[in-house]
N, CA, C and O atoms as CSV, one atom per row, in Angstrom:
chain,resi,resn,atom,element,x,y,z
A,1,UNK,N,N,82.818,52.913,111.443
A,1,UNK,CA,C,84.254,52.765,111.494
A,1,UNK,C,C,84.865,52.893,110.098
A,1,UNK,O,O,85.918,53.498,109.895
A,2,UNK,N,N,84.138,52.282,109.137
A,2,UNK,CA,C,84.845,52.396,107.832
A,2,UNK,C,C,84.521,53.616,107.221
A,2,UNK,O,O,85.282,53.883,106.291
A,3,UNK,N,N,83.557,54.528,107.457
A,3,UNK,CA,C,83.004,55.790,106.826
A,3,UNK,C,C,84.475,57.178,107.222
A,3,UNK,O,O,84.940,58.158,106.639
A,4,UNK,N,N,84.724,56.409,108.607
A,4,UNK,CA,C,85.683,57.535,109.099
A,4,UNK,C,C,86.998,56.993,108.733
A,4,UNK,O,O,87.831,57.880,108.918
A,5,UNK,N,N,87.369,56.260,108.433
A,5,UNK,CA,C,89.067,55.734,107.633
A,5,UNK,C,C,88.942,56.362,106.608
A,5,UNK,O,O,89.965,56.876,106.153
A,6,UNK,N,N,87.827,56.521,105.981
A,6,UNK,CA,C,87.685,56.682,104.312
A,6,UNK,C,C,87.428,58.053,104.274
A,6,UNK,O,O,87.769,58.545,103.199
A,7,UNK,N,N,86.723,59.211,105.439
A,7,UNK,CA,C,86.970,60.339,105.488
A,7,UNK,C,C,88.563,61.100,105.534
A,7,UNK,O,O,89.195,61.893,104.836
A,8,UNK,N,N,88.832,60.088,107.204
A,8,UNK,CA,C,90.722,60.409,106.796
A,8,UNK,C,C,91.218,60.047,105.981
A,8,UNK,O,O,92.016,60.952,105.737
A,9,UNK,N,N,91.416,59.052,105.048
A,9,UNK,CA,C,92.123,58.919,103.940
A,9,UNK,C,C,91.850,59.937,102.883
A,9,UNK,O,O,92.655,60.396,102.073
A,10,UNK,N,N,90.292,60.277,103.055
A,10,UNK,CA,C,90.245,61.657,101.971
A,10,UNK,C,C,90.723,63.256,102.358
A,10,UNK,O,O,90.899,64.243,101.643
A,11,UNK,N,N,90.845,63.045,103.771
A,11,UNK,CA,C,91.319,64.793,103.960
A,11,UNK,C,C,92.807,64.326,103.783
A,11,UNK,O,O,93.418,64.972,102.932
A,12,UNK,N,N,93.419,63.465,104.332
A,12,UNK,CA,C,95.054,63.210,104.033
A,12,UNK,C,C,95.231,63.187,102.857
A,12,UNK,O,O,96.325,63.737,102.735
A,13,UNK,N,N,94.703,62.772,101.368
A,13,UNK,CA,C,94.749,62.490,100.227
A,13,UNK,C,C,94.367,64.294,99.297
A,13,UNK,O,O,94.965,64.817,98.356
A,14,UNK,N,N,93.152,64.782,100.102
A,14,UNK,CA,C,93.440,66.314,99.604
A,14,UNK,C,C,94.464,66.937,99.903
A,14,UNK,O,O,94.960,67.741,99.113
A,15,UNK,N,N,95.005,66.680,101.155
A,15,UNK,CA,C,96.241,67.726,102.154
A,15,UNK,C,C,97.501,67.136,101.333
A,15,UNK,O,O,98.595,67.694,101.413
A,16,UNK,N,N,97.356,66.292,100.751
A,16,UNK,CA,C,99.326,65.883,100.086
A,16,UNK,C,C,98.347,66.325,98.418
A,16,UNK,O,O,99.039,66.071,97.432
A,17,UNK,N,N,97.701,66.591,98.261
A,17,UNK,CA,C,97.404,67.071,96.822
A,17,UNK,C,C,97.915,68.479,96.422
A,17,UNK,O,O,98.611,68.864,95.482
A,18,UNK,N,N,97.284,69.155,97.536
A,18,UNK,CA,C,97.332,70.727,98.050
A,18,UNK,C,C,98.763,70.991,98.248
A,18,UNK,O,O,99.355,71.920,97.699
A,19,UNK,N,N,99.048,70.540,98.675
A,19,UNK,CA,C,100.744,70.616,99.063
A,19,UNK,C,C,101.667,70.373,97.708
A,19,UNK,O,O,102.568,71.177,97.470
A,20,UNK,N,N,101.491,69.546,97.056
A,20,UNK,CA,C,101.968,69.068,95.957
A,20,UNK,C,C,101.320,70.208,94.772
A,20,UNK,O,O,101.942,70.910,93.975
A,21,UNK,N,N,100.428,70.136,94.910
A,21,UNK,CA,C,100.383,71.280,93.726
A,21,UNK,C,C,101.019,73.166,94.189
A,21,UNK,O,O,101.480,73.980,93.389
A,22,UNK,N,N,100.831,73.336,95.546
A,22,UNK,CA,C,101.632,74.335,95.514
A,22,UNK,C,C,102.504,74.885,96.015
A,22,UNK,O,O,102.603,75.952,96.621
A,23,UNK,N,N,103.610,73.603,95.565
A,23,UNK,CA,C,105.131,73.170,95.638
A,23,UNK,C,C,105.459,73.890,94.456
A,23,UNK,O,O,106.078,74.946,94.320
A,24,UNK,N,N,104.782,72.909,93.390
A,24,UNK,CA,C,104.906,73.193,91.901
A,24,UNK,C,C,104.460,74.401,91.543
A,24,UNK,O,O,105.224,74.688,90.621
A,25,UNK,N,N,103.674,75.349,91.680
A,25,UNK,CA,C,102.741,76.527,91.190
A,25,UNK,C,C,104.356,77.624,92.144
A,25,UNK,O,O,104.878,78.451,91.397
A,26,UNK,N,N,104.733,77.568,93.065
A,26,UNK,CA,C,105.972,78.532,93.515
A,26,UNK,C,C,107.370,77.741,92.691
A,26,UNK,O,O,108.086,78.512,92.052
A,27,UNK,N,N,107.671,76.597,92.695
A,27,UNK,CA,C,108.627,76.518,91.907
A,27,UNK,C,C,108.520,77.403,90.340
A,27,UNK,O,O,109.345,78.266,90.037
A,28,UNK,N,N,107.688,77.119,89.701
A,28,UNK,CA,C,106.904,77.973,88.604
A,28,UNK,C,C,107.297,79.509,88.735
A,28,UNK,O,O,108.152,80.042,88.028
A,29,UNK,N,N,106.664,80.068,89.596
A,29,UNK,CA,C,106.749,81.087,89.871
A,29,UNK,C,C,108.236,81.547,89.956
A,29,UNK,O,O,108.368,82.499,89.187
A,30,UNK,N,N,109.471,81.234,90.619
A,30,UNK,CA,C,111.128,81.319,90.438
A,30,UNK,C,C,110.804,81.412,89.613
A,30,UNK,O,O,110.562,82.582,89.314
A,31,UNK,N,N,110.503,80.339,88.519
A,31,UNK,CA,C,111.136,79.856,86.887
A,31,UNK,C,C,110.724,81.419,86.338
A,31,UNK,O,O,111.624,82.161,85.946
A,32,UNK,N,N,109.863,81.691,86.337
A,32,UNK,CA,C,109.252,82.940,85.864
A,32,UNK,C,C,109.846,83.687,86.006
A,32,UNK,O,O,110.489,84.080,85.032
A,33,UNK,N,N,110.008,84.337,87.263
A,33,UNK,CA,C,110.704,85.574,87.857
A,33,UNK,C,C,112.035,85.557,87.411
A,33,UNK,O,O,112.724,86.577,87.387
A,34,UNK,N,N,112.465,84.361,87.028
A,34,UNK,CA,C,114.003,84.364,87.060
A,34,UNK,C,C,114.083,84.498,85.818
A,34,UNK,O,O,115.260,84.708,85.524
A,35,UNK,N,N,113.145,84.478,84.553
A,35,UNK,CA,C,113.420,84.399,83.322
A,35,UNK,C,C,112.367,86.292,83.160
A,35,UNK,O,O,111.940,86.779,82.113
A,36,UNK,N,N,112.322,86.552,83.774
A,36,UNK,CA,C,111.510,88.139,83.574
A,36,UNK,C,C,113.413,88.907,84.059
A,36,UNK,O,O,114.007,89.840,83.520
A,37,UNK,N,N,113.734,88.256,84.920
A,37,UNK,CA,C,115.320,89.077,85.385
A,37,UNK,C,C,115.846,89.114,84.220
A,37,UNK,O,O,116.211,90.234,83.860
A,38,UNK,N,N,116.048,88.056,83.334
A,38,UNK,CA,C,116.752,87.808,82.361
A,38,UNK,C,C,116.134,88.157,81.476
A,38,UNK,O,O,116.987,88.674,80.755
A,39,UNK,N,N,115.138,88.256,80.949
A,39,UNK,CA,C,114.557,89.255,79.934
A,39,UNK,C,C,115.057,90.673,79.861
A,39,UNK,O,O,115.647,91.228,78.934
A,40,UNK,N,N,114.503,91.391,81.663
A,40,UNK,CA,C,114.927,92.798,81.517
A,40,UNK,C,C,116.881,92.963,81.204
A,40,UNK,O,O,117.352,93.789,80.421
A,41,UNK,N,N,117.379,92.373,81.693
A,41,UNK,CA,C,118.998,92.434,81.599
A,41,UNK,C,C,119.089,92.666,80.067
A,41,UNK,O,O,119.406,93.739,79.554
A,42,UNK,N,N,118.596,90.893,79.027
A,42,UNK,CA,C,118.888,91.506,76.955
A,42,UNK,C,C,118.123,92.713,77.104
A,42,UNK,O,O,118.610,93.632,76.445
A,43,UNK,N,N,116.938,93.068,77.840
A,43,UNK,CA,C,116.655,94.515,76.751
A,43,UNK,C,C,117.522,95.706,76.850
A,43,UNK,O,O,117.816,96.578,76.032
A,44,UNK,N,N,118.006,95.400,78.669
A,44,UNK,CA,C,118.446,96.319,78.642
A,44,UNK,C,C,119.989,96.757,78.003
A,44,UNK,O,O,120.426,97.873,77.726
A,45,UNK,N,N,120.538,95.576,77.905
A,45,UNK,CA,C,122.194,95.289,77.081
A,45,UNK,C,C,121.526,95.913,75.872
A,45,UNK,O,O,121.982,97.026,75.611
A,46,UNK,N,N,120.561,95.486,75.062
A,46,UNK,CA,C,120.396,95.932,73.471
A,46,UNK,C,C,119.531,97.264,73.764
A,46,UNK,O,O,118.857,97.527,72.768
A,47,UNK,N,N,119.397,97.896,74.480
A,47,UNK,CA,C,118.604,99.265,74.459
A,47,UNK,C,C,117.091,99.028,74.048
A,47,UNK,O,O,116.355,99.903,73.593
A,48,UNK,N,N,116.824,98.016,74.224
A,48,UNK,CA,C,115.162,97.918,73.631
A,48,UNK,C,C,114.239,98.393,74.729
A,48,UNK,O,O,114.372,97.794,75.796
A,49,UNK,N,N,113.065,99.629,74.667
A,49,UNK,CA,C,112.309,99.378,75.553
A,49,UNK,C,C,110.914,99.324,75.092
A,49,UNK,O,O,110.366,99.496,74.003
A,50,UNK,N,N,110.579,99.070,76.109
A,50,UNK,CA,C,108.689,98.439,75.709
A,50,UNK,C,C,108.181,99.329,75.027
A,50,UNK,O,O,108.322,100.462,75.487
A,51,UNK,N,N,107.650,99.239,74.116
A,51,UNK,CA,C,106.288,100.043,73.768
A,51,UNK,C,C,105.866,100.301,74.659
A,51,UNK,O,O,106.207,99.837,75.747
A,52,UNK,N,N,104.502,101.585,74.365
A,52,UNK,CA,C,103.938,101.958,75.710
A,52,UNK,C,C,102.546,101.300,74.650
A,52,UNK,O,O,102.232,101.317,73.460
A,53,UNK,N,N,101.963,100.699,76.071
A,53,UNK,CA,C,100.381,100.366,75.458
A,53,UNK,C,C,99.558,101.956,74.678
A,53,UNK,O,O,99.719,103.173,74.764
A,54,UNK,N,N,98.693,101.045,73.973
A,54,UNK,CA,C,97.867,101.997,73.557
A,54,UNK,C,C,96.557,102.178,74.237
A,54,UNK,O,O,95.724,101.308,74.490
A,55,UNK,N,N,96.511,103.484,74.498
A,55,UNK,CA,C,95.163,104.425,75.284
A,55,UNK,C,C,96.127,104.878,76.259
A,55,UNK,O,O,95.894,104.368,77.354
A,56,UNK,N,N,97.007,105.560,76.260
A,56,UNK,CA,C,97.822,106.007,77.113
A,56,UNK,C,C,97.371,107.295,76.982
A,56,UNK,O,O,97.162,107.962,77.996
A,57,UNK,N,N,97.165,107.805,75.738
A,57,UNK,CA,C,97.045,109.511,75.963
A,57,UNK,C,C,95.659,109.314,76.701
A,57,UNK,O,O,95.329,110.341,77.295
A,58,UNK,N,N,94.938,108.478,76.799
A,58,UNK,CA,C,93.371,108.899,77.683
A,58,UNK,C,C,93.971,109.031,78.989
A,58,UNK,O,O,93.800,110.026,79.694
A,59,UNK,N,N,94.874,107.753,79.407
A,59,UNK,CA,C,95.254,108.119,81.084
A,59,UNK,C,C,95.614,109.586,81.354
A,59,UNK,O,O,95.139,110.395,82.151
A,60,UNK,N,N,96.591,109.682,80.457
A,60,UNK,CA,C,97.485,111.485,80.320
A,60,UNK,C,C,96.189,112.243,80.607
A,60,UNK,O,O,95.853,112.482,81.767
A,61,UNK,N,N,95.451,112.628,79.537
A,61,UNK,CA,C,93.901,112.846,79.473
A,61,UNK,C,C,93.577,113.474,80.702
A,61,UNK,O,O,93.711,114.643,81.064
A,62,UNK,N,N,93.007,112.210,81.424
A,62,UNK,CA,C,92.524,112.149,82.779
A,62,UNK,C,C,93.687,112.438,83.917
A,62,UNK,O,O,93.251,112.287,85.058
A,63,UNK,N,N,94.746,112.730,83.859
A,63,UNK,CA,C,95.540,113.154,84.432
A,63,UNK,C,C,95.594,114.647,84.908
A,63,UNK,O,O,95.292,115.239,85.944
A,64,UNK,N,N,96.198,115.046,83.488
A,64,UNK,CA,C,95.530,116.378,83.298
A,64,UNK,C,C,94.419,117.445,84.079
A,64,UNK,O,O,94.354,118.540,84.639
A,65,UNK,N,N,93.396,115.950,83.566
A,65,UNK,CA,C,91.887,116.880,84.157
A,65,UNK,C,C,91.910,116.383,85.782
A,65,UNK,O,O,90.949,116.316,86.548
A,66,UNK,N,N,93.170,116.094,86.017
A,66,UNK,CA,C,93.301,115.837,87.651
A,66,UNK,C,C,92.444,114.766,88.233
A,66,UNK,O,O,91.984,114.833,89.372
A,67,UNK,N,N,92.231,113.700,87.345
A,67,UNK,CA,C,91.051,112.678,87.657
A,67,UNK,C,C,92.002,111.848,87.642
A,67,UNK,O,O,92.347,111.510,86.510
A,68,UNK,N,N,92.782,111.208,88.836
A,68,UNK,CA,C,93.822,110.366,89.209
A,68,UNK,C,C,93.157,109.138,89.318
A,68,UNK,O,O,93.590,108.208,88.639
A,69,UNK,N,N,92.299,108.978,89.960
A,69,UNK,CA,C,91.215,107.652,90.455
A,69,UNK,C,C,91.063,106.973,88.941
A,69,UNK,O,O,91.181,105.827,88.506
A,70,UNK,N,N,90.792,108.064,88.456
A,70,UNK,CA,C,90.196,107.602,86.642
A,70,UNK,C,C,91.341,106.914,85.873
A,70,UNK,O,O,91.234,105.796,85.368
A,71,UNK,N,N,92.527,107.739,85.826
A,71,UNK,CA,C,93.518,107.220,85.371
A,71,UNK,C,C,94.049,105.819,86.046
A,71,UNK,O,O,94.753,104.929,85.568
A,72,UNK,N,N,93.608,105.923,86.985
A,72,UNK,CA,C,94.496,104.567,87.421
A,72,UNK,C,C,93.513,103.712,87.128
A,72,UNK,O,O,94.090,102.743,86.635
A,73,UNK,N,N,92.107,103.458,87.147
A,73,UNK,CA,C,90.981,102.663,86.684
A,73,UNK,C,C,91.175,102.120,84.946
A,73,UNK,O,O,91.232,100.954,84.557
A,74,UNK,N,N,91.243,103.311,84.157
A,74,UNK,CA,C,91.852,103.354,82.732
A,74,UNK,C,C,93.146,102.936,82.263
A,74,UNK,O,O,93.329,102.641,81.082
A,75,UNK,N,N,94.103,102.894,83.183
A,75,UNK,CA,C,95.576,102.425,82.825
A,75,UNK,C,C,95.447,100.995,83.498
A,75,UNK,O,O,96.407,100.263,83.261
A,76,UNK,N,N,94.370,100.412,84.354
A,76,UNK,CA,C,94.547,99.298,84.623
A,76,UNK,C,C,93.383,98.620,83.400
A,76,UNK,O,O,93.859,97.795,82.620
A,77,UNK,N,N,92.331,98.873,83.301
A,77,UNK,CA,C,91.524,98.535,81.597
A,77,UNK,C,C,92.371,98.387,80.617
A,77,UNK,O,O,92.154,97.403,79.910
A,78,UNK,N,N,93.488,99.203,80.271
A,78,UNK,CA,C,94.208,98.810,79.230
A,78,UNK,C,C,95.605,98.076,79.549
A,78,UNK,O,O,96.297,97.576,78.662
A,79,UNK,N,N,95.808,98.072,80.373
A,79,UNK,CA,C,97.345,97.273,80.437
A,79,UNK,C,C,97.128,95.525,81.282
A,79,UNK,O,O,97.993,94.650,81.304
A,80,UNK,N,N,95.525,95.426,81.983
A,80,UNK,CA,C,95.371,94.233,82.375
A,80,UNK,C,C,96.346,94.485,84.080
A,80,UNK,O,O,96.699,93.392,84.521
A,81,UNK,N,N,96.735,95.582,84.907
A,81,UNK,CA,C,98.038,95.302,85.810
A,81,UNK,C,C,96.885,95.328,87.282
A,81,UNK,O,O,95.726,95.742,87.315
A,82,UNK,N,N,97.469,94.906,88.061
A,82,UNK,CA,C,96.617,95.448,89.462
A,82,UNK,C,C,96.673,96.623,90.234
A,82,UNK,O,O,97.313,97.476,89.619
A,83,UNK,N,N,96.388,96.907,91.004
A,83,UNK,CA,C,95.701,97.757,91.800
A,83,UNK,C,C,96.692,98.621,92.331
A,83,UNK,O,O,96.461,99.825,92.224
A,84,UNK,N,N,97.495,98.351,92.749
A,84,UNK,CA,C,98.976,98.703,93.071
A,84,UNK,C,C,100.435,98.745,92.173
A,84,UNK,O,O,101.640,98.990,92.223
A,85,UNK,N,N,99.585,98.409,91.528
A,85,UNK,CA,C,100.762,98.392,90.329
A,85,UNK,C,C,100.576,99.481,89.174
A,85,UNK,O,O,101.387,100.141,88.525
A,86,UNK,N,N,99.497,99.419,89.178
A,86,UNK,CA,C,98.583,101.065,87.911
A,86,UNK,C,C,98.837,102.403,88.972
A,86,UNK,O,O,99.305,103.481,88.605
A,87,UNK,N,N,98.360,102.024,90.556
A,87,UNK,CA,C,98.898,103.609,90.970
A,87,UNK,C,C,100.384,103.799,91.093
A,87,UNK,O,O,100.783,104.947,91.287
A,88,UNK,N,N,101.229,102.845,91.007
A,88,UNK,CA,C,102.977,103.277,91.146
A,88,UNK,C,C,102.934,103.811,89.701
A,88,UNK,O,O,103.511,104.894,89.605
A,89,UNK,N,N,102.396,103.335,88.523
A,89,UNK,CA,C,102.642,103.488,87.278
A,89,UNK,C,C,101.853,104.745,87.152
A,89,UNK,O,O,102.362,105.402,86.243
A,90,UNK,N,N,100.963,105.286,87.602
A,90,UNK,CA,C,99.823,106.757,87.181
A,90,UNK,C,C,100.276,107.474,88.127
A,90,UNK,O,O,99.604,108.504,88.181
A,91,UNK,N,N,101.557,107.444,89.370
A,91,UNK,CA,C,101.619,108.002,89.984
A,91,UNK,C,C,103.096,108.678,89.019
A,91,UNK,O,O,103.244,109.857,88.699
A,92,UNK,N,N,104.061,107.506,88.711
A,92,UNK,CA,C,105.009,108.047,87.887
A,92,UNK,C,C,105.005,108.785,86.737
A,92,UNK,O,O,105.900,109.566,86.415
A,93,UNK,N,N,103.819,108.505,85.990
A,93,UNK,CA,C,103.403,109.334,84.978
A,93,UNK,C,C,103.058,110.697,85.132
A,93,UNK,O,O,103.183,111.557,84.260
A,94,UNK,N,N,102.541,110.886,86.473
A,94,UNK,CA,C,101.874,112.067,87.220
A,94,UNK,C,C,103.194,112.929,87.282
A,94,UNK,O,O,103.174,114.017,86.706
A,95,UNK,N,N,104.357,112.523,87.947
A,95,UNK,CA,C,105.433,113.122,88.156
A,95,UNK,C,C,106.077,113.432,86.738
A,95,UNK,O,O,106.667,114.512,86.753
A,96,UNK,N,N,106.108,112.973,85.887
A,96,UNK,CA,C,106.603,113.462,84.404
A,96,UNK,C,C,105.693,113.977,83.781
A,96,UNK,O,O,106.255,114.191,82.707
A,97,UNK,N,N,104.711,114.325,83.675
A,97,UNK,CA,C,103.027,115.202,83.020
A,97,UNK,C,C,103.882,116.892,82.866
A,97,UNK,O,O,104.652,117.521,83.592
A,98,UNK,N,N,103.324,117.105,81.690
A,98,UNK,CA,C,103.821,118.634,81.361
A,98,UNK,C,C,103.221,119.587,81.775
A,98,UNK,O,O,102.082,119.345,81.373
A,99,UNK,N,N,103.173,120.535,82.312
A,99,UNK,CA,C,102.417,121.347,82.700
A,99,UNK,C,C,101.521,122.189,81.476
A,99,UNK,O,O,100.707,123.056,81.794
């Protein structure tokens, strides 16, 4: 009898932990997003834009040599982005590439 109070008190005691921490981890997340809005808005009022990382001409590179898979593998090695986010970015690059 007491083994199982003390089990429920521990799954109820993880379940308001869990909950509580990711209350906080999405509030976070707004705070973020809402201060990345407001980032892009000053750069874009003062004309500042990003640097482009460096090893970019390798993606170009591999572009070029029509090795898309590669480039997006290589533009995600150097910029740290995910999976879906390197092919919107190697896909846009693809569309501006010089002939």
């Amino acid at each position: 009898m007491n083994t199982v109070f003390l089990l429920v008190m521990l799954v109820a005691t993880a379940g308001w932990i869990t909950s509580t921490v990711t209350l906080r981890v999405q509030s976070l997340q707004r705070k973020a997003d809402l201060m990345e809005r407001r980032l892009a808005l000053l750069l874009d009022h003062f004309g500042i834009e990003e640097p482009e990382p460096a090893g970019m001409d390798e993606v170009r590179a591999l572009l070029r040599a029509n090795r898309t898979i590669s480039a997006i593998k290589e533009y995600r090695r150097i910029t740290g982005a995910g999976l879906a986010e390197a092919k919107l970015a190697v896909e846009a690059l693809e569309l501006t590439k010089q002939p």
